[in-house]
ZATI-172813 format. One line per field, with one value per residue (C-alpha): z, x, y; residue in three letters; residue number from 1. Coordinates in Angstrom, 3 decimals, decimal comma. Layout:
# ZATI-172813
w (Z / ...)
u (X / ...)
v (Y / ...)
res (Ala / ...)
n (NUM / ...)
This chain:
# ZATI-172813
w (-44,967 / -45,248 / -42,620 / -41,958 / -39,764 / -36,643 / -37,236 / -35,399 / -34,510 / -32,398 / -30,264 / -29,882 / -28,760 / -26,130 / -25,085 / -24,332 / -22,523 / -20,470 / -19,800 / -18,740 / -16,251 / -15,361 / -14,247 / -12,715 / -9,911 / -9,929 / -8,778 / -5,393 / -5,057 / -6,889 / -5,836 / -7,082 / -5,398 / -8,321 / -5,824 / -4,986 / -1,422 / -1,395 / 0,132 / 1,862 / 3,143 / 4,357 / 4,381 / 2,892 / 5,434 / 6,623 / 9,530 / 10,939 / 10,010 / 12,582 / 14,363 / 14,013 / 11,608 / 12,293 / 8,765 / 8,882 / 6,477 / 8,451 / 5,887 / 3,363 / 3,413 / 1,254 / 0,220 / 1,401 / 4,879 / 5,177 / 6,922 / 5,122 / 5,533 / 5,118 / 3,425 / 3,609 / 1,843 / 0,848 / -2,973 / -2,797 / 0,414 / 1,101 / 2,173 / 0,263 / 2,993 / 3,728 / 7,362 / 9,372 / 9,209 / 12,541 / 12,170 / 8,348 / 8,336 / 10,772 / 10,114 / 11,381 / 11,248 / 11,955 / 11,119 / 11,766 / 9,127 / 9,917 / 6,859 / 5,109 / 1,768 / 0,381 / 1,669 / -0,686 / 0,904 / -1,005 / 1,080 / -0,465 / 1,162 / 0,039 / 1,237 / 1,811 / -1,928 / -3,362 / -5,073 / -3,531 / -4,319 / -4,146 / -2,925 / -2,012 / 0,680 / 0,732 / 3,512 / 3,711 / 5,890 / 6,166 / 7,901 / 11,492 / 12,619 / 13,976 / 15,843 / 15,715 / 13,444 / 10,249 / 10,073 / 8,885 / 10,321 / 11,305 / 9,235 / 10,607 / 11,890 / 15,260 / 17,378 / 19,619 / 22,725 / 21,702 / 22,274 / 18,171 / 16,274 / 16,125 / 19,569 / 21,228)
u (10,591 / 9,219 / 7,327 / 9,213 / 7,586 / 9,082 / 11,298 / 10,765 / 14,515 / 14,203 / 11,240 / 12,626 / 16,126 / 13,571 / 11,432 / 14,937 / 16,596 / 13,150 / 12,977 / 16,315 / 16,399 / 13,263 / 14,862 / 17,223 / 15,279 / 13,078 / 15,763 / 15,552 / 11,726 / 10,388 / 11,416 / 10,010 / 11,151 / 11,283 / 12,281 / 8,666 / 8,217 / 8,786 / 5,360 / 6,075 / 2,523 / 4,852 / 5,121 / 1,896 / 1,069 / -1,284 / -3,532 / -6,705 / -9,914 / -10,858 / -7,488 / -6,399 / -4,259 / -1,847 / -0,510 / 2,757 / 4,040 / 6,734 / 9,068 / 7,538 / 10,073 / 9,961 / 13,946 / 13,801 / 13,428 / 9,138 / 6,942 / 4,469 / 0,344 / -0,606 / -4,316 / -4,502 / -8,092 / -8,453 / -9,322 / -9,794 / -11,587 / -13,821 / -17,654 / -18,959 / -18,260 / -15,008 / -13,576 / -12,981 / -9,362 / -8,775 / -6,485 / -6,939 / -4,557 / -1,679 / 1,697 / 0,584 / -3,771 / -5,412 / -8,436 / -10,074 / -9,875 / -13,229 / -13,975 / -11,729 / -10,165 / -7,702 / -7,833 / -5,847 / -4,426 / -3,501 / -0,991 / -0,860 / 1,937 / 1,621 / 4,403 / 3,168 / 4,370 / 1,051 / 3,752 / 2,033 / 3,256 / 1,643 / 1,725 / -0,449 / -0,436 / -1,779 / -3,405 / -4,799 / -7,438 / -7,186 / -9,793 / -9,478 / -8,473 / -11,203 / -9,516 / -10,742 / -13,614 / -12,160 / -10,293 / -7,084 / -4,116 / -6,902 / -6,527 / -9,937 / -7,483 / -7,755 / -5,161 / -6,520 / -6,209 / -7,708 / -11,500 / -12,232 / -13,459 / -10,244 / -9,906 / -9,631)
v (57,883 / 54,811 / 52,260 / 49,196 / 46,241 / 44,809 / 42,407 / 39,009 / 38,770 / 41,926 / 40,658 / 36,702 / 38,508 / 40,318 / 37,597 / 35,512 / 38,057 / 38,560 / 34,764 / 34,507 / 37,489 / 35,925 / 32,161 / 33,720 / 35,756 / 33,195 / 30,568 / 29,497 / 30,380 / 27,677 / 23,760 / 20,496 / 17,431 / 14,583 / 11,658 / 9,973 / 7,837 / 4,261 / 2,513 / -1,077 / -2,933 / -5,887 / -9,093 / -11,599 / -13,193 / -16,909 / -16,962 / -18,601 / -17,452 / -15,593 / -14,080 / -10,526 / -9,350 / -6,706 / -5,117 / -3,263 / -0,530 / 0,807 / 0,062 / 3,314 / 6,011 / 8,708 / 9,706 / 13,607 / 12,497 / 14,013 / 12,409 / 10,404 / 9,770 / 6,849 / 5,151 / 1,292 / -0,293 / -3,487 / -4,463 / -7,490 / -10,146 / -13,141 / -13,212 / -9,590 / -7,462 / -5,731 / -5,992 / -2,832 / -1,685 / 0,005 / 2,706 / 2,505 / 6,116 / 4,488 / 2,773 / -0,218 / -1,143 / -4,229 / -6,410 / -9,394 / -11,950 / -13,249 / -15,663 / -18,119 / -16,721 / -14,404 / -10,571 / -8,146 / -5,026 / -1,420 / 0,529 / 4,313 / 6,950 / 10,083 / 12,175 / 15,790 / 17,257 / 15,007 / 12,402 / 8,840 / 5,474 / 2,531 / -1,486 / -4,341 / -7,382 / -10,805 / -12,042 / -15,795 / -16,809 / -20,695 / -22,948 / -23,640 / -26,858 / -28,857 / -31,776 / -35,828 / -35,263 / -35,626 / -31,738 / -30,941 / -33,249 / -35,557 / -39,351 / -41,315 / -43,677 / -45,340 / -47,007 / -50,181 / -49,170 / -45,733 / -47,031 / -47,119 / -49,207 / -51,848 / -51,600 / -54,646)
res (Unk / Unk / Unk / Unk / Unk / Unk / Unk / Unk / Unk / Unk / Unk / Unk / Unk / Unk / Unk / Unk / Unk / Unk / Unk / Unk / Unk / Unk / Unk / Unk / Unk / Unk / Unk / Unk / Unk / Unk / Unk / Unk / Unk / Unk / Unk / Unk / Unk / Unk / Unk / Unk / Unk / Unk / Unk / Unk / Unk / Unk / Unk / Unk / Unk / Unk / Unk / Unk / Unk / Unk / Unk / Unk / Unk / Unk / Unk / Unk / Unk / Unk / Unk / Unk / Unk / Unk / Unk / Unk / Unk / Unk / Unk / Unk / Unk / Unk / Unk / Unk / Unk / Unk / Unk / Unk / Unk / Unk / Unk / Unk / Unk / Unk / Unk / Unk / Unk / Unk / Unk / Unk / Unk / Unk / Unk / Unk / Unk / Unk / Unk / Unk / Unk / Unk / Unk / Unk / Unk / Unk / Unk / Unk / Unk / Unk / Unk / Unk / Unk / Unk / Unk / Unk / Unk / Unk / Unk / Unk / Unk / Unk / Unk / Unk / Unk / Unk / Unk / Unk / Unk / Unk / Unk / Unk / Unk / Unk / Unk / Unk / Unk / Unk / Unk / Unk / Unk / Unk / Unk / Unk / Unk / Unk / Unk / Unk / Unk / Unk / Unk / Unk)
n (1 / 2 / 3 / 4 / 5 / 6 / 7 / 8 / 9 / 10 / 11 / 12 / 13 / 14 / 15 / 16 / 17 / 18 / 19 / 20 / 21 / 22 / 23 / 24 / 25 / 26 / 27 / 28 / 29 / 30 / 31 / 32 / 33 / 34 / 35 / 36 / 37 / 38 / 39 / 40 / 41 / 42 / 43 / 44 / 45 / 46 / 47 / 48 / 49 / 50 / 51 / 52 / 53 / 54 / 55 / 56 / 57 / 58 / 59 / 60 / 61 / 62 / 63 / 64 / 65 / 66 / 67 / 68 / 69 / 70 / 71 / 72 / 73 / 74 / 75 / 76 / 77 / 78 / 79 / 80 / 81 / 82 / 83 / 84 / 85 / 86 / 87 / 88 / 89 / 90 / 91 / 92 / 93 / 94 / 95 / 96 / 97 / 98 / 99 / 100 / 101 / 102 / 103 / 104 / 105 / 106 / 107 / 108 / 109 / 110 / 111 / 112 / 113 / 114 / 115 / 116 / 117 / 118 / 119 / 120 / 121 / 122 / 123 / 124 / 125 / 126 / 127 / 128 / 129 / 130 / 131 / 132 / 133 / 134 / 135 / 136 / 137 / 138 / 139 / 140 / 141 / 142 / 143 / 144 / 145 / 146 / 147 / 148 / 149 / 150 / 151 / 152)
């Protein structure tokens, strides 16, 4: 008698038939959602430097219906220091735009699984209107009558 080797066609035909009982008990147990959330941080939006801002991400949904967390931060804002976001884990935070400038917002949803998505949110801070001393909408103009300098 003579010794022989395994053949490699005997132990693939083995491995297969292992990995296929294998999927199927195994179906059912094991479930990976592929859709990811949708994250919405709103609107860009103008104010006055100065008034609150109230950012809205309401519109995030994530397509199996779970509820999502929420992590706003901003990435990008005027004067070197980054306002407070209150509620910076809500739907719905808000800040105080204290200087003039352009504050950018992130809005990440993560959606329990650990698939997140992403967007951002303009804010602008414009000047305050200082009236009759030369602010915005003011043209150094005087009317007679008005007490200036043409007047009467």
């Amino acid at each position: 008698m003579t010794w022989r080797p395994p053949t490699r066609i005997g132990t693939l035909a083995a491995l297969a038939v292992a990995l296929a009982v294998c999927a199927w008990a195994c179906s059912g147990l094991i479930t990976q959602d592929s859709t990811a959330p949708v994250a919405s941080a709103g609107a860009d939006q103008s104010v006055k430097a100065g008034d609150s801002v109230a950012l809205n991400g309401s519109g995030s949904s994530d397509p199996s219906g779970v509820g999502l967390a929420y992590a706003w931060a901003f990435v990008q804002f005027p004067g070197g220091v980054a306002p407070a976001l209150n509620d910076a884990a809500g739907q719905r935070p808000t800040f105080t735009a204290a200087a003039e400038g352009l504050y950018v917002v992130r809005l990440t949803v993560e959606n329990g699984a650990g698939t997140t998505a992403r967007d951002f949110t303009a804010v602008y801070a414009l000047p305050r209107e200082i009236e009759g001393d030369g602010g915005i909408g003011d043209t150094g103009r005087r009317d007679a009558g008005d007490g200036g300098p043409d007047a009467g």
